[in-house]
PDB file of N, CA, C, O and CB in Angstrom:
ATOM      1  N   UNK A   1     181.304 147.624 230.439  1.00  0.00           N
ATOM      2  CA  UNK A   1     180.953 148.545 229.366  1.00  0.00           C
ATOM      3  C   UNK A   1     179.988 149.598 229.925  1.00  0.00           C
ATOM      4  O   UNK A   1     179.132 149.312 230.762  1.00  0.00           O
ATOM      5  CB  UNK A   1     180.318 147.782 228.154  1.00  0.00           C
ATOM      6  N   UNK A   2     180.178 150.932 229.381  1.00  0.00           N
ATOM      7  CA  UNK A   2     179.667 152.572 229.830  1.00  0.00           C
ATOM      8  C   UNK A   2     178.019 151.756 229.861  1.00  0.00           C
ATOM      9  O   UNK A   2     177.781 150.558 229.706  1.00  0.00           O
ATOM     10  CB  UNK A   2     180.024 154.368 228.250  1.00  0.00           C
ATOM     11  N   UNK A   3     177.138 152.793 230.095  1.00  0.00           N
ATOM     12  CA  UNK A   3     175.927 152.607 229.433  1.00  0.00           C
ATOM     13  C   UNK A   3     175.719 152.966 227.879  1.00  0.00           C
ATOM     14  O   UNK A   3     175.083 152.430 226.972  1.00  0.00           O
ATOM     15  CB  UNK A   3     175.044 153.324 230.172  1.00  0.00           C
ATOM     16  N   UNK A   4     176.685 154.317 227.985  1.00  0.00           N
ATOM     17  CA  UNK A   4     176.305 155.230 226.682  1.00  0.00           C
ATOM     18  C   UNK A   4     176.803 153.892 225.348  1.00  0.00           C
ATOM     19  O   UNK A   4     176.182 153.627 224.318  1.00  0.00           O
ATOM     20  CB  UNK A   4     177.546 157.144 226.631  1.00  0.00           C
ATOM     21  N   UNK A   5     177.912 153.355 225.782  1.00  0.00           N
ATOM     22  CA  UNK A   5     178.680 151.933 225.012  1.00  0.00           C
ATOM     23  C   UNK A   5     177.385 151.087 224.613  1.00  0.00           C
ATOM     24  O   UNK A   5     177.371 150.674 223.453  1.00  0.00           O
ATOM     25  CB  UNK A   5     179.865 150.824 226.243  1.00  0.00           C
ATOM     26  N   UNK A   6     176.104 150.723 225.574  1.00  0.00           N
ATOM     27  CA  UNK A   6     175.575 150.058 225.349  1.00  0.00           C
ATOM     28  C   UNK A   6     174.499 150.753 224.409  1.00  0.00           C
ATOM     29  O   UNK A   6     174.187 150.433 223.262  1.00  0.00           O
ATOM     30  CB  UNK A   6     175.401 149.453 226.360  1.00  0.00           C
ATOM     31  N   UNK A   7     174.095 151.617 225.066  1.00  0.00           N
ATOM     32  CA  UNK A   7     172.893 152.144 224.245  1.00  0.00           C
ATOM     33  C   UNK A   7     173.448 152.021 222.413  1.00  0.00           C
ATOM     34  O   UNK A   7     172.972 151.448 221.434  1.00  0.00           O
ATOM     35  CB  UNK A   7     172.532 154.060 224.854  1.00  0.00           C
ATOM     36  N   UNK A   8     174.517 152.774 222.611  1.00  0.00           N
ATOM     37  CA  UNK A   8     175.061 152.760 220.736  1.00  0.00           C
ATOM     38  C   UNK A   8     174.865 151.635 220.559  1.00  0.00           C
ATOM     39  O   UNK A   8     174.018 151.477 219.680  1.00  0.00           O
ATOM     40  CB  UNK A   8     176.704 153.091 220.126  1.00  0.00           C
ATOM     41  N   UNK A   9     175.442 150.237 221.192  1.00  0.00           N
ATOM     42  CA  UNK A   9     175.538 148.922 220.219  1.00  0.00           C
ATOM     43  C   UNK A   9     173.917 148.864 219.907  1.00  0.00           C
ATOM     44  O   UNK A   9     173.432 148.463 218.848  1.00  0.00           O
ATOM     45  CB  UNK A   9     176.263 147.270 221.081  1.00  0.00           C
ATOM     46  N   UNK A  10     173.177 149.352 221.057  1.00  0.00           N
ATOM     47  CA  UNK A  10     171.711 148.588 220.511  1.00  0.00           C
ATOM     48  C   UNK A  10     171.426 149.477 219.122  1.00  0.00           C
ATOM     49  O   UNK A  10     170.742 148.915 218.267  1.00  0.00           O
ATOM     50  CB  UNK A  10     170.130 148.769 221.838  1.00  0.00           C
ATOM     51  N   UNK A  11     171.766 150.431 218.926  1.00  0.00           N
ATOM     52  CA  UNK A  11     171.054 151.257 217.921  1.00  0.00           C
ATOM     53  C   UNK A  11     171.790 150.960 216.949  1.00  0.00           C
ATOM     54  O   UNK A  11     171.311 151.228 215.848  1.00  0.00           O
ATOM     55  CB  UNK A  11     170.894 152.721 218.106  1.00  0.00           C
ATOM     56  N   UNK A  12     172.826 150.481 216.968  1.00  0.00           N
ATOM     57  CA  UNK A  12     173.665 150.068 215.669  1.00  0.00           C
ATOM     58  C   UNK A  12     173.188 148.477 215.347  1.00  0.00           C
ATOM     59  O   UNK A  12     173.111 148.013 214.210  1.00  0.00           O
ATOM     60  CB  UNK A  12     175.527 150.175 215.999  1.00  0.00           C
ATOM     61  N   UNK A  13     172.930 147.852 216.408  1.00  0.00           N
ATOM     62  CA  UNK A  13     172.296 146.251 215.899  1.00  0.00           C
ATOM     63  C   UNK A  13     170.857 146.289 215.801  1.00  0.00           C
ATOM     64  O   UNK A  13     170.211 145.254 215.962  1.00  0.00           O
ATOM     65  CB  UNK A  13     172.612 144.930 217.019  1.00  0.00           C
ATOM     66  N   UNK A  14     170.287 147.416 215.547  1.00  0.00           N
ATOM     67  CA  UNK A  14     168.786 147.300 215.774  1.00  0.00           C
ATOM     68  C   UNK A  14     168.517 148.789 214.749  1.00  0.00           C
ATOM     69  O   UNK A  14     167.400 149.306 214.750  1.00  0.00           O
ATOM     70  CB  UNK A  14     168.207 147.362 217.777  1.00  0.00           C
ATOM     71  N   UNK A  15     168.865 148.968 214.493  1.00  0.00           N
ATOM     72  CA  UNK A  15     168.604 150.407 213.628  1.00  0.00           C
ATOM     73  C   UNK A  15     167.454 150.618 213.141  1.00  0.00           C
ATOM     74  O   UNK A  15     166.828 151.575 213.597  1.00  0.00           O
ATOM     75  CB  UNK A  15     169.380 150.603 212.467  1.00  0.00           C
ATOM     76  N   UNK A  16     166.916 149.891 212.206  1.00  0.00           N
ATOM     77  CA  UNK A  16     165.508 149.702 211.728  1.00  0.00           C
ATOM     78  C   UNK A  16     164.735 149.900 213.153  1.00  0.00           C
ATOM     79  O   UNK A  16     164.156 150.950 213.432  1.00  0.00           O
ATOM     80  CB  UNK A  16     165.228 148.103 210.934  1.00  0.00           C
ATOM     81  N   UNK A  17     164.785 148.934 213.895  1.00  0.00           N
ATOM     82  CA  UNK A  17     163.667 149.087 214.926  1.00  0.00           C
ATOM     83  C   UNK A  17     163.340 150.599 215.336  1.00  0.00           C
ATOM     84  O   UNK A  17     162.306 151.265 215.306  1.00  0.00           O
ATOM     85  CB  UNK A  17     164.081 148.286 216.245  1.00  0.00           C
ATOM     86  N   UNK A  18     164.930 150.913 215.815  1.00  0.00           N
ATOM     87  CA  UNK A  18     164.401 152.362 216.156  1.00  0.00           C
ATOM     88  C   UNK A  18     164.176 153.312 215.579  1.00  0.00           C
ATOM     89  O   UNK A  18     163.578 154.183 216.210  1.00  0.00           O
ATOM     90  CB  UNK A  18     164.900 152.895 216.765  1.00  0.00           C
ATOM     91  N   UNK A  19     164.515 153.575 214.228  1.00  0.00           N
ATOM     92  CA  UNK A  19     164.059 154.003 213.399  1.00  0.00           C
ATOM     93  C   UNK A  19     162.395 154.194 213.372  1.00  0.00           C
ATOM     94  O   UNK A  19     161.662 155.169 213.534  1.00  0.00           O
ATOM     95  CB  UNK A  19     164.613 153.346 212.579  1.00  0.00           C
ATOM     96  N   UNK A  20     162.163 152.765 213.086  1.00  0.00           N
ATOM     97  CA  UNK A  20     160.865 152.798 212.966  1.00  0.00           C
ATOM     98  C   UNK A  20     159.728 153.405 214.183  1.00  0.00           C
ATOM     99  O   UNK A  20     158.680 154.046 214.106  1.00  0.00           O
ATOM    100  CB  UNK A  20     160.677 151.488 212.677  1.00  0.00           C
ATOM    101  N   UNK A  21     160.430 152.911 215.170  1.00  0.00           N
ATOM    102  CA  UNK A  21     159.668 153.377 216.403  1.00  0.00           C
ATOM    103  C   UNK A  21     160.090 154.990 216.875  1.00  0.00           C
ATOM    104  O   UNK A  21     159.406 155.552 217.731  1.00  0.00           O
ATOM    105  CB  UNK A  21     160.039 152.257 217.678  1.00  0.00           C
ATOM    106  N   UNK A  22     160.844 155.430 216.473  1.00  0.00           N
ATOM    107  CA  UNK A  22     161.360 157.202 216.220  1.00  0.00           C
ATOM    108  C   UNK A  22     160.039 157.784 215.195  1.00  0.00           C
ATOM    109  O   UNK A  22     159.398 158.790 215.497  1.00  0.00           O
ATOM    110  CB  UNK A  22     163.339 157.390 215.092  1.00  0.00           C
ATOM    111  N   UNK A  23     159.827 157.148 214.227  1.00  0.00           N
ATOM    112  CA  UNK A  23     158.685 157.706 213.556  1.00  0.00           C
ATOM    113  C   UNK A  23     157.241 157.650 213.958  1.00  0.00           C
ATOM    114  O   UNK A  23     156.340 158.458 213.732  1.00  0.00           O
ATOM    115  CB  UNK A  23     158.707 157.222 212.451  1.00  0.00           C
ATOM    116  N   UNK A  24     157.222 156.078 214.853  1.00  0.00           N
ATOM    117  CA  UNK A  24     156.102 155.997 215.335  1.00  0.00           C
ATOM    118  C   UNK A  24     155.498 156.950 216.514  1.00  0.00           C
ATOM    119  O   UNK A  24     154.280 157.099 216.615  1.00  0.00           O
ATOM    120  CB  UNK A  24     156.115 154.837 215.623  1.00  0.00           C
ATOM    121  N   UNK A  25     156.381 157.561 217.362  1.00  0.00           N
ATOM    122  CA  UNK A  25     156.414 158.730 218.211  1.00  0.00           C
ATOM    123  C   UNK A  25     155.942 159.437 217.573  1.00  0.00           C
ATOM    124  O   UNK A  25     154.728 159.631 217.622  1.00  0.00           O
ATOM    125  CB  UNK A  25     157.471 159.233 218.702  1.00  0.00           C
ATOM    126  N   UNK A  26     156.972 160.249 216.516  1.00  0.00           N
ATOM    127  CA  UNK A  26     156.934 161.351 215.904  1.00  0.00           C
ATOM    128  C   UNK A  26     155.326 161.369 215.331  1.00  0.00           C
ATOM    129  O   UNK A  26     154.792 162.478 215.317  1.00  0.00           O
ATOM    130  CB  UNK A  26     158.143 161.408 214.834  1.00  0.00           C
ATOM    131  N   UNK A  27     154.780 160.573 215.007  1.00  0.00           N
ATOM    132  CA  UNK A  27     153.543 160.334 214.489  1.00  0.00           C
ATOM    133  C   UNK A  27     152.595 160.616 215.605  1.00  0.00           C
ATOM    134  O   UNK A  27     151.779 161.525 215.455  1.00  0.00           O
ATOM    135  CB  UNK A  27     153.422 158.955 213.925  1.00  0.00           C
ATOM    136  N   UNK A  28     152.617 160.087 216.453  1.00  0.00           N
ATOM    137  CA  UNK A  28     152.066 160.228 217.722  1.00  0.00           C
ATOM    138  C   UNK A  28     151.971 161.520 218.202  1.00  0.00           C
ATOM    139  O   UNK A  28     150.851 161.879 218.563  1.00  0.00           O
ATOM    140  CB  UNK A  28     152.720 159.524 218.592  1.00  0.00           C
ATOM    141  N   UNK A  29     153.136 162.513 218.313  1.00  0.00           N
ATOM    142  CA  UNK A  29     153.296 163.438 218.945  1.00  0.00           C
ATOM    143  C   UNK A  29     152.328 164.201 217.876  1.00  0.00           C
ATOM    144  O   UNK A  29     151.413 164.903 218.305  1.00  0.00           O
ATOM    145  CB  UNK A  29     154.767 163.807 219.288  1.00  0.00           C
ATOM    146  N   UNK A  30     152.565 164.039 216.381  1.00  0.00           N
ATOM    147  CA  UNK A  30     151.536 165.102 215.902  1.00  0.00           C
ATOM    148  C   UNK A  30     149.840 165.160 215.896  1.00  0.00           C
ATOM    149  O   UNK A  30     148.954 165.984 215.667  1.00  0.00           O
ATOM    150  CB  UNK A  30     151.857 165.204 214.618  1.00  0.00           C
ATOM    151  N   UNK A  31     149.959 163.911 216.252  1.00  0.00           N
ATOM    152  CA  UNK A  31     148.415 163.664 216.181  1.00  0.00           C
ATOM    153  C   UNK A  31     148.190 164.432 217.755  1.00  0.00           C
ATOM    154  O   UNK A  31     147.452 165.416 217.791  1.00  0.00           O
ATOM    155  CB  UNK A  31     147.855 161.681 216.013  1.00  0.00           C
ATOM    156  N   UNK A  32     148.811 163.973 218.962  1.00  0.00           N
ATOM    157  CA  UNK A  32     148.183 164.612 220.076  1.00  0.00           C
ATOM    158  C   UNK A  32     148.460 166.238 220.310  1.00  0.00           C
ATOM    159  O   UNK A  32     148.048 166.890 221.269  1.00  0.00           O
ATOM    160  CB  UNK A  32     148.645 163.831 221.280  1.00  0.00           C
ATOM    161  N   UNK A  33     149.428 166.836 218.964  1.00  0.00           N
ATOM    162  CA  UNK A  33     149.347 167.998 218.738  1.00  0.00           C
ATOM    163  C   UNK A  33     148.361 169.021 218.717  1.00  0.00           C
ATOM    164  O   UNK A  33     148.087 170.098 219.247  1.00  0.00           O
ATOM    165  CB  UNK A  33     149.713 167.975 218.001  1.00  0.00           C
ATOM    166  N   UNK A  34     147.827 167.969 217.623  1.00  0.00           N
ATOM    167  CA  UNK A  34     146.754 168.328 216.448  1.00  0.00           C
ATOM    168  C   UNK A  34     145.077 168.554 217.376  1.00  0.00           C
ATOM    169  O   UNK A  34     144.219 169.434 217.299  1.00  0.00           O
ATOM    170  CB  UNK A  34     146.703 166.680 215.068  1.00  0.00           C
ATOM    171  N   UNK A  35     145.196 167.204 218.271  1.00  0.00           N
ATOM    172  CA  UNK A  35     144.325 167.384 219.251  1.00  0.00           C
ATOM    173  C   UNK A  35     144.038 168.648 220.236  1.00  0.00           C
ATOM    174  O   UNK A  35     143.051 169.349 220.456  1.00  0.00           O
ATOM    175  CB  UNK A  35     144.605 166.468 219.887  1.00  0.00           C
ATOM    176  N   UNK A  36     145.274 168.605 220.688  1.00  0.00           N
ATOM    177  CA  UNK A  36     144.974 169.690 222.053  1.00  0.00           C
ATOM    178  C   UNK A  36     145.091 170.914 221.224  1.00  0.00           C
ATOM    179  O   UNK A  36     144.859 171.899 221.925  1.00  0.00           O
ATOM    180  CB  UNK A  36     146.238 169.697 223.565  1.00  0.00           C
ATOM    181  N   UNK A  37     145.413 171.279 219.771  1.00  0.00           N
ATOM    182  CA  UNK A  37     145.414 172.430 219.357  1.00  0.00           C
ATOM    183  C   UNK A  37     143.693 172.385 218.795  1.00  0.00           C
ATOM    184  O   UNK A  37     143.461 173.407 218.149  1.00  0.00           O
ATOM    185  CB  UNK A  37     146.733 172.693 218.272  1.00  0.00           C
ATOM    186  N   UNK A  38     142.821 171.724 218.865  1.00  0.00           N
ATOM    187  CA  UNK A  38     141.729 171.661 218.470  1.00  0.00           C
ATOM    188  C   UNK A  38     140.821 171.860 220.273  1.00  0.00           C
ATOM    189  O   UNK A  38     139.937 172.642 220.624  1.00  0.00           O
ATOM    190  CB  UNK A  38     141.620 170.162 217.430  1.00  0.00           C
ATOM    191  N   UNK A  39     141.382 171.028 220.853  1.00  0.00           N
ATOM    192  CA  UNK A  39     140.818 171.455 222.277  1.00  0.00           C
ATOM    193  C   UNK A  39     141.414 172.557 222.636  1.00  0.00           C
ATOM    194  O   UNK A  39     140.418 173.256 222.823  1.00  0.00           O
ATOM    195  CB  UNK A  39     141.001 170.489 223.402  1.00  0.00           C
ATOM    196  N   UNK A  40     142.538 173.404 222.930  1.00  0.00           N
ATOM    197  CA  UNK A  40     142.985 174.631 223.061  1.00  0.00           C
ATOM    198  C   UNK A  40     143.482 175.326 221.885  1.00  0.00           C
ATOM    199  O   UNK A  40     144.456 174.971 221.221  1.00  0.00           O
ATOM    200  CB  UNK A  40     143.864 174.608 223.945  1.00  0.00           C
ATOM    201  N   UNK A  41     142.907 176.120 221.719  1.00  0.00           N
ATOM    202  CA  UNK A  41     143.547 177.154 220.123  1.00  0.00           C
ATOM    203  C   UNK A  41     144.300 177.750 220.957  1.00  0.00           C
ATOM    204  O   UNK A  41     144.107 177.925 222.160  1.00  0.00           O
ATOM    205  CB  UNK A  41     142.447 178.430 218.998  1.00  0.00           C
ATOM    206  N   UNK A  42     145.296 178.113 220.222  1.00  0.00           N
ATOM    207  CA  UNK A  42     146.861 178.781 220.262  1.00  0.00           C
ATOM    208  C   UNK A  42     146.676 180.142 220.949  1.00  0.00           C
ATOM    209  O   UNK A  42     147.287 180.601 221.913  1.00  0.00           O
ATOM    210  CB  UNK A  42     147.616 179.054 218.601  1.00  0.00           C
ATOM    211  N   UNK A  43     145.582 180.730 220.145  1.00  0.00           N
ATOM    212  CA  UNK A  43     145.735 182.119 220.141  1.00  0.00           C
ATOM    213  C   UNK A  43     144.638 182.379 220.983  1.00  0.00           C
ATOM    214  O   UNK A  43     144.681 183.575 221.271  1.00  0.00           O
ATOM    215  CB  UNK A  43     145.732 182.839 218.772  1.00  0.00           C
ATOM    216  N   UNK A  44     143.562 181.762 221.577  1.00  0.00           N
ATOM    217  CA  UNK A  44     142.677 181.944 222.792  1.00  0.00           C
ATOM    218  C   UNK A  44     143.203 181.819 223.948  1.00  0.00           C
ATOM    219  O   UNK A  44     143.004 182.521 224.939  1.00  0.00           O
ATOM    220  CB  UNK A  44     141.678 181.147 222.848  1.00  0.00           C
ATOM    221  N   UNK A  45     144.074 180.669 223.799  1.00  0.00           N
ATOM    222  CA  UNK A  45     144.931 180.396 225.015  1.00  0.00           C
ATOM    223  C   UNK A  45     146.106 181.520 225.514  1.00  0.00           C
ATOM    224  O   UNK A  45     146.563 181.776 226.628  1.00  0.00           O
ATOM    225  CB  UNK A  45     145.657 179.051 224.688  1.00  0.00           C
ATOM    226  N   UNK A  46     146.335 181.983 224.371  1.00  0.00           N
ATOM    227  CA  UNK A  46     147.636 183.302 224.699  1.00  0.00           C
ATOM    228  C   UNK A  46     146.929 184.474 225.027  1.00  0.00           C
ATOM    229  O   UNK A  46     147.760 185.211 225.558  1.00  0.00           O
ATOM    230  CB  UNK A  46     148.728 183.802 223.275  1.00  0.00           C
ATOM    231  N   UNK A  47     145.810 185.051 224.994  1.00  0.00           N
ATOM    232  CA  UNK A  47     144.708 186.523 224.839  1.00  0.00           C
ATOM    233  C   UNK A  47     144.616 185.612 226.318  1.00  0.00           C
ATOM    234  O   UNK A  47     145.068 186.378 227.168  1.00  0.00           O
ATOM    235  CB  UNK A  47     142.945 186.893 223.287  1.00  0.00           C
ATOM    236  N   UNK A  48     144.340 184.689 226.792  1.00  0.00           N
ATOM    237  CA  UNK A  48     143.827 184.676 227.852  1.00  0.00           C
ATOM    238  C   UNK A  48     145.215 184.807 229.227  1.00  0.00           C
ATOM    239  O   UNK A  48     145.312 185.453 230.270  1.00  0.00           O
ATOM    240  CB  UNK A  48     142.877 183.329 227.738  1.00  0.00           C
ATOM    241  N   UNK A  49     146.062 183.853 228.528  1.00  0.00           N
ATOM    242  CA  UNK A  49     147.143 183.974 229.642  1.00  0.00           C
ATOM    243  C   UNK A  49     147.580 185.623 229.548  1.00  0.00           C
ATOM    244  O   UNK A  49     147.443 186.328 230.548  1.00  0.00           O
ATOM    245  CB  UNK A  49     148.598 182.809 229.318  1.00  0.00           C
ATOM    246  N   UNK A  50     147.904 185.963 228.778  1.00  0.00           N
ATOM    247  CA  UNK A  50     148.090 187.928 228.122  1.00  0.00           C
ATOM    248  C   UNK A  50     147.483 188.355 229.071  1.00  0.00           C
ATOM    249  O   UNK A  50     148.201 188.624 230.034  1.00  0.00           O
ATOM    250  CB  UNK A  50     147.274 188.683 226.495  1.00  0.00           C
ATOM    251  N   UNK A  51     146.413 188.533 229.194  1.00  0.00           N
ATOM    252  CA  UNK A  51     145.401 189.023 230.465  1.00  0.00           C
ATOM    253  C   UNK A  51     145.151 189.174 231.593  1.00  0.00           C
ATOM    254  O   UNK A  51     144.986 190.210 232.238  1.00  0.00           O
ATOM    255  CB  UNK A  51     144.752 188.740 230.594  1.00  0.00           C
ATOM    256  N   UNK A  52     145.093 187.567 232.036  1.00  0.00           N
ATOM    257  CA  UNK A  52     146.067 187.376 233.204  1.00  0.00           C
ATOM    258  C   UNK A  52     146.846 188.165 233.938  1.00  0.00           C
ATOM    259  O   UNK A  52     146.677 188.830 234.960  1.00  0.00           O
ATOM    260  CB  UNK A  52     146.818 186.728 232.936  1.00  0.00           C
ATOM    261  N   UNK A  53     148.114 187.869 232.905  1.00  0.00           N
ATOM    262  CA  UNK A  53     149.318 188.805 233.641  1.00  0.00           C
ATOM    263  C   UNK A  53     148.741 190.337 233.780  1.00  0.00           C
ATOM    264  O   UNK A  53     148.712 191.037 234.792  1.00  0.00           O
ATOM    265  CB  UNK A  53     150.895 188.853 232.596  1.00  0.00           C
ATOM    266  N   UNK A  54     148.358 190.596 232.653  1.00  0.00           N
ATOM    267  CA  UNK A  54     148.201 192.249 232.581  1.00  0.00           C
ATOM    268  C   UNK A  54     147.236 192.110 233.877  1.00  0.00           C
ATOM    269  O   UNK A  54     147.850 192.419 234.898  1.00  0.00           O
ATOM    270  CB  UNK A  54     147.392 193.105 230.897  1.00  0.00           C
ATOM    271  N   UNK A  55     146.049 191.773 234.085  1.00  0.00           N
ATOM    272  CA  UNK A  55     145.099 192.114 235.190  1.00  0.00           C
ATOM    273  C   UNK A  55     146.088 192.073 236.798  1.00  0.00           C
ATOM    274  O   UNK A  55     145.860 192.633 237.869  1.00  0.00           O
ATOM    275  CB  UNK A  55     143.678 190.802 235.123  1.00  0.00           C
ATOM    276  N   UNK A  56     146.998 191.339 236.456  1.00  0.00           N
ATOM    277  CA  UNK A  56     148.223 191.420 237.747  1.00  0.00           C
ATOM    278  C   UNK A  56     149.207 192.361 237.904  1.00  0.00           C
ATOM    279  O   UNK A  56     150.033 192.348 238.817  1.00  0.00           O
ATOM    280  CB  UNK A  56     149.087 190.330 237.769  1.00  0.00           C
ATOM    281  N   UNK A  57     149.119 193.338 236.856  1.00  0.00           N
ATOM    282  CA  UNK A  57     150.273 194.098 236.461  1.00  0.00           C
ATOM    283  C   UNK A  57     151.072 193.845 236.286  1.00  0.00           C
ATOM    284  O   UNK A  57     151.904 194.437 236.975  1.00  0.00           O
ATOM    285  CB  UNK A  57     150.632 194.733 236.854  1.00  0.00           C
ATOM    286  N   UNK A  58     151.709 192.707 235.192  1.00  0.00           N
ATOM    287  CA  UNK A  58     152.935 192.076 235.241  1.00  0.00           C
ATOM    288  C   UNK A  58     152.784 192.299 233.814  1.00  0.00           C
ATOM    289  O   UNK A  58     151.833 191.886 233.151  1.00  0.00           O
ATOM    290  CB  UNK A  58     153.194 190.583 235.937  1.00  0.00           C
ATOM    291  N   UNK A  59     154.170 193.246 233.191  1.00  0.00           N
ATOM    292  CA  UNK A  59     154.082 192.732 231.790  1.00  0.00           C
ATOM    293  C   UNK A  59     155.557 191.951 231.298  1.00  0.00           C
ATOM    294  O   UNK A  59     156.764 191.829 231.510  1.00  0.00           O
ATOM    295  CB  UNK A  59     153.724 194.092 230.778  1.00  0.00           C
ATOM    296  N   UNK A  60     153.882 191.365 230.103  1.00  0.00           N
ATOM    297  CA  UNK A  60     154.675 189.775 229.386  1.00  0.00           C
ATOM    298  C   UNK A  60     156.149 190.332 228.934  1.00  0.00           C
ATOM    299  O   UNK A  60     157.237 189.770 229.058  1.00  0.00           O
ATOM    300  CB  UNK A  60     153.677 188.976 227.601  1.00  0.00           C
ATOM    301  N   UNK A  61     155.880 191.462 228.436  1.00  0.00           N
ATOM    302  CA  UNK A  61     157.030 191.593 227.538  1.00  0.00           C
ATOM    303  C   UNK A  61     157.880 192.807 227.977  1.00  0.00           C
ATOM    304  O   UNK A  61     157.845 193.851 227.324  1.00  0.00           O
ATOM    305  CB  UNK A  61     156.556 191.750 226.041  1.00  0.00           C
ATOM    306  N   UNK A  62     158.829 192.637 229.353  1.00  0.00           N
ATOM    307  CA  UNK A  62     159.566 193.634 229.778  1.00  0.00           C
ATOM    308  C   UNK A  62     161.019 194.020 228.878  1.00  0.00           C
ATOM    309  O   UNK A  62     161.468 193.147 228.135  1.00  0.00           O
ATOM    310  CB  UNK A  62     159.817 193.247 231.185  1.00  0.00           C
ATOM    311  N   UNK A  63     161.624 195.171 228.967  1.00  0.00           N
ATOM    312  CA  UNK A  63     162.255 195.575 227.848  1.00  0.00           C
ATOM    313  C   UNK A  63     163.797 195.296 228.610  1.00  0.00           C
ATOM    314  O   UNK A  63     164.223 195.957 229.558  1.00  0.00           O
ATOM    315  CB  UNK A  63     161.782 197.240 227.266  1.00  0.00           C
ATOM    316  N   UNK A  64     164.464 194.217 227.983  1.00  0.00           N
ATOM    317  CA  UNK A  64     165.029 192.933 228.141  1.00  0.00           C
ATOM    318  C   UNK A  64     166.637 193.889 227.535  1.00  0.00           C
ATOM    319  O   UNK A  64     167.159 193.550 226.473  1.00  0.00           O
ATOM    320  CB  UNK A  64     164.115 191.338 227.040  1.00  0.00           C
ATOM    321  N   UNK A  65     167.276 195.144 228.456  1.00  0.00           N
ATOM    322  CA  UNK A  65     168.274 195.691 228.027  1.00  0.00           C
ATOM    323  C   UNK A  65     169.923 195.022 228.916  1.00  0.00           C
ATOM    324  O   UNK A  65     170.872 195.684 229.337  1.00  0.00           O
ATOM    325  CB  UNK A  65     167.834 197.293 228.217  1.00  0.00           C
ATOM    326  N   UNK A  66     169.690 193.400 228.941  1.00  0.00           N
ATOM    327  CA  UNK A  66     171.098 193.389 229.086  1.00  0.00           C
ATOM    328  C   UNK A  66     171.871 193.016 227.418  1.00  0.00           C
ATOM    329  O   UNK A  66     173.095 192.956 227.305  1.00  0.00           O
ATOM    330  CB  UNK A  66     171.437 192.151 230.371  1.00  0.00           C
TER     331      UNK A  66
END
């Protein structure tokens, strides 16, 4: 039997589990979201990378005519 064969049977004989543990991630992922958007703000972090480039002469946003 494939792998992909196996992986389905487990998720079909176990559904709940992963289910549950799909949310428990998902939970996870927002909390360490929530974090590093409190240790890095969004928009300090972009003014700074922005800058960056520009002080290199590279711009972010070249005019993209294909």
């Amino acid at each position: 039997m494939s792998d992909v064969h196996r992986v389905i049977a487990y998720y079909l004989e176990h559904h709940d589990d992963v289910e549950a543990y799909m949310r428990q991630q998902e939970a996870r992922g927002q909390l360490l979201r929530e974090e590093n958007e409190k240790r890095y703000p969004s928009t300090e972090t972009r003014a700074y990378l922005l800058k960056k480039l520009q002080d290199k002469g590279i711009d972010p946003f070249p005019d993209n005519d294909n």
